[in-house]
matplotlib code that plots the C-alpha trace (Angstrom):
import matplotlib.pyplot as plt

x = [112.6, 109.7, 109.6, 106.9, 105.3, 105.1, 102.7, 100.4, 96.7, 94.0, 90.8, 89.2, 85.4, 83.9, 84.5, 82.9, 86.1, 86.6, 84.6, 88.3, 88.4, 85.4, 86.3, 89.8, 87.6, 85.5, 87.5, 86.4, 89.3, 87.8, 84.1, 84.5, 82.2, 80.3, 78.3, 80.8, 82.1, 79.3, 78.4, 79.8, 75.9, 75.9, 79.6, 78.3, 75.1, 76.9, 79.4, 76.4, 74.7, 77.9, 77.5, 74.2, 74.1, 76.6, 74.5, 71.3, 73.6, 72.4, 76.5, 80.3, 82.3, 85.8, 88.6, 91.6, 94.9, 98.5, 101.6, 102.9, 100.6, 100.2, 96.2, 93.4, 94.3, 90.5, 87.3, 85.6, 82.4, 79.3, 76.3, 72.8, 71.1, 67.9, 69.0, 67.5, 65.5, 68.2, 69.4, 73.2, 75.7, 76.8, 80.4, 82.1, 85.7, 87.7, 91.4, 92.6, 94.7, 98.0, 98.0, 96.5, 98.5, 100.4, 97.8, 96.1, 92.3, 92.9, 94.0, 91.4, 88.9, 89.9, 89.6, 86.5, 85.0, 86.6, 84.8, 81.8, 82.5, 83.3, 80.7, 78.1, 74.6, 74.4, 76.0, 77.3, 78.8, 78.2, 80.2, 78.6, 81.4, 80.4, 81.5, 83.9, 85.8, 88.5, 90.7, 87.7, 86.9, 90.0, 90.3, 87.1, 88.6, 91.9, 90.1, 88.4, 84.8, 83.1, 81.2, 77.5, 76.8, 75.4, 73.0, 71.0, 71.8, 71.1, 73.9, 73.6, 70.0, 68.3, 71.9, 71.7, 75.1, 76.0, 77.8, 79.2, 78.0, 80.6, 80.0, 81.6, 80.9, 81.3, 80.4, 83.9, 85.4, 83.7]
y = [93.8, 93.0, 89.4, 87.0, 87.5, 91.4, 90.1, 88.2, 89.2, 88.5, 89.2, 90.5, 91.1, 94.4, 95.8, 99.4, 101.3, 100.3, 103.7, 105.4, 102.3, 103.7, 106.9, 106.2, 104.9, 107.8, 109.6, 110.3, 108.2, 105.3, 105.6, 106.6, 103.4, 103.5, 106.9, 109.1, 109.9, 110.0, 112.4, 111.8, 110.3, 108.3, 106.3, 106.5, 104.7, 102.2, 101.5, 100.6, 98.9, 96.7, 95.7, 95.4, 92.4, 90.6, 90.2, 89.9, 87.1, 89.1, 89.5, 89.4, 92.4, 92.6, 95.0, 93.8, 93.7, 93.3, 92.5, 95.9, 98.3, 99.2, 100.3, 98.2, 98.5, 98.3, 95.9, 92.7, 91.2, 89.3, 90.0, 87.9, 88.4, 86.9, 87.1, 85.4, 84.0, 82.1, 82.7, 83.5, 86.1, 88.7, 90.5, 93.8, 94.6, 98.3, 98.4, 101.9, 103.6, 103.6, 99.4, 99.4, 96.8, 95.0, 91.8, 92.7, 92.6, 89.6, 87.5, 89.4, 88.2, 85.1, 84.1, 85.8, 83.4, 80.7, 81.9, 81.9, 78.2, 77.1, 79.3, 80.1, 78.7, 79.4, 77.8, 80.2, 83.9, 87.2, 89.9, 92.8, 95.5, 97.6, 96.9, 99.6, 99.2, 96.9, 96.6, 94.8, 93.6, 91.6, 90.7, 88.7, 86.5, 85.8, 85.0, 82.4, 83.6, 82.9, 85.9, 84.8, 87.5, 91.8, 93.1, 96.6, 97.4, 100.6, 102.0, 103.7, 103.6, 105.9, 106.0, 103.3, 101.2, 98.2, 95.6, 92.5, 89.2, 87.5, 84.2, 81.6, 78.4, 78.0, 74.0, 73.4, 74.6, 72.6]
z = [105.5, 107.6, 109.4, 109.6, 112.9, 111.7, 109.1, 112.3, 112.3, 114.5, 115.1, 118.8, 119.8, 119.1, 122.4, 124.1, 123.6, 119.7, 118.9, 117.2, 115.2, 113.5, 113.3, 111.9, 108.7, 108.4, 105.7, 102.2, 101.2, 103.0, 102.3, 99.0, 97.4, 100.5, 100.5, 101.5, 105.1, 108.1, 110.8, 114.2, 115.1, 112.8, 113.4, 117.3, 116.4, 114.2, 117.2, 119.2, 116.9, 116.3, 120.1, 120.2, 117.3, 119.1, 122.0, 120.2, 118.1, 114.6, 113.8, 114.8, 114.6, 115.8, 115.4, 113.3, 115.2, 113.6, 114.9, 112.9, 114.9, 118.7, 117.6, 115.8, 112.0, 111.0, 111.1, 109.8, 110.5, 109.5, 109.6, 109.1, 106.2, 103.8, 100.1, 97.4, 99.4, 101.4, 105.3, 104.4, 105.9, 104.7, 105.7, 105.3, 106.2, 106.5, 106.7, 107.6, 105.0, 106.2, 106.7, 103.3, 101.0, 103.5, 103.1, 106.4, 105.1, 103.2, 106.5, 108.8, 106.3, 106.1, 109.7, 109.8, 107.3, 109.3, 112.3, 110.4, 109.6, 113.3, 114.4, 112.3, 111.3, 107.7, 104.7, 102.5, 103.4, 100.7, 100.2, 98.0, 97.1, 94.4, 90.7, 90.1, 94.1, 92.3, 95.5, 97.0, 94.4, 94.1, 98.0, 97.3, 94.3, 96.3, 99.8, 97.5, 96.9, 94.0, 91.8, 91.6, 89.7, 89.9, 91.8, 92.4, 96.4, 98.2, 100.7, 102.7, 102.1, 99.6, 97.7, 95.0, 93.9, 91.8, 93.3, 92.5, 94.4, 95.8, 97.4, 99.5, 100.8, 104.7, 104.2, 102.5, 105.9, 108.5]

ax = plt.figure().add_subplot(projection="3d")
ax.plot(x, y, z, "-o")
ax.set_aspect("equal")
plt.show()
């Protein structure tokens, strides 16, 4: 039996040394709906990009910690974005495999969208997992977004997906 405070998540900034966080993900299990694994330039170039936006105020990453685990169990963020011709955010989360199913992503994503809400200067927040990921999928409907509807994406680019949009509305936070 596992106790409460083994079920605590937070959320820390994106710092220099969260590279293995990255790489942790970078499994074919893992980025199975998401193009496949990527070459160790490209998860090095995301990790810098992920500390550029924060300075350049373009996004919020942070690394997912747990109570359960002496390492970050994965990452959330959100991210600026122009769709439909609205200013939103958009967000992505990865919760390494073996913390999988223990409710972690779905408490890391909610404070994320709360940080968005306290933080943030847009109104509504997107996530675009593709139709057939059900786990995500389903993470969306219980943190409370709503499905707008489908949409034609490419990711990574030049790979084209269908993805559900799933929306939220920061205002009913603030």
């Amino acid at each position: 039996m596992t106790s409460d405070s083994e079920h605590r998540v937070w959320l820390e900034r994106w710092q220099f040394d969260d590279l293995p966080v990255l790489e942790r993900s970078n499994t074919p299990e893992m980025t199975a709906f998401l193009g496949g694994p990527e070459s160790d330039k490209q998860i090095v170039t995301r990790h810098a990009k992920f500390l550029h936006l924060w300075e350049t105020d373009e996004a919020r990453m942070f690394r997912i910690r747990s109570a359960a685990a002496d390492d970050p169990v994965g990452s959330v963020g959100f991210w600026k974005k122009s769709w439909r011709n609205k200013d939103v955010y958009e967000t992505g989360w990865s919760v390494h495999t073996a913390h999988q199913g223990l409710g972690i992503a779905g408490r890391a994503l909610s404070e994320c969208i709360q940080y968005a809400a306290d933080n943030g200067d847009r109104d509504q927040v997107f996530a675009f997992p593709r139709t057939d990921n059900a786990a995500s999928n389903a993470l969306c409907r219980r943190a409370g977004f709503t499905l707008a509807g489908e949409a034609d994406f490419e990711y990574p680019q030049g790979h084209p997906i269908h993805v559900n949009e799933w929306m939220f509305d920061l205002s009913a936070l603030r």
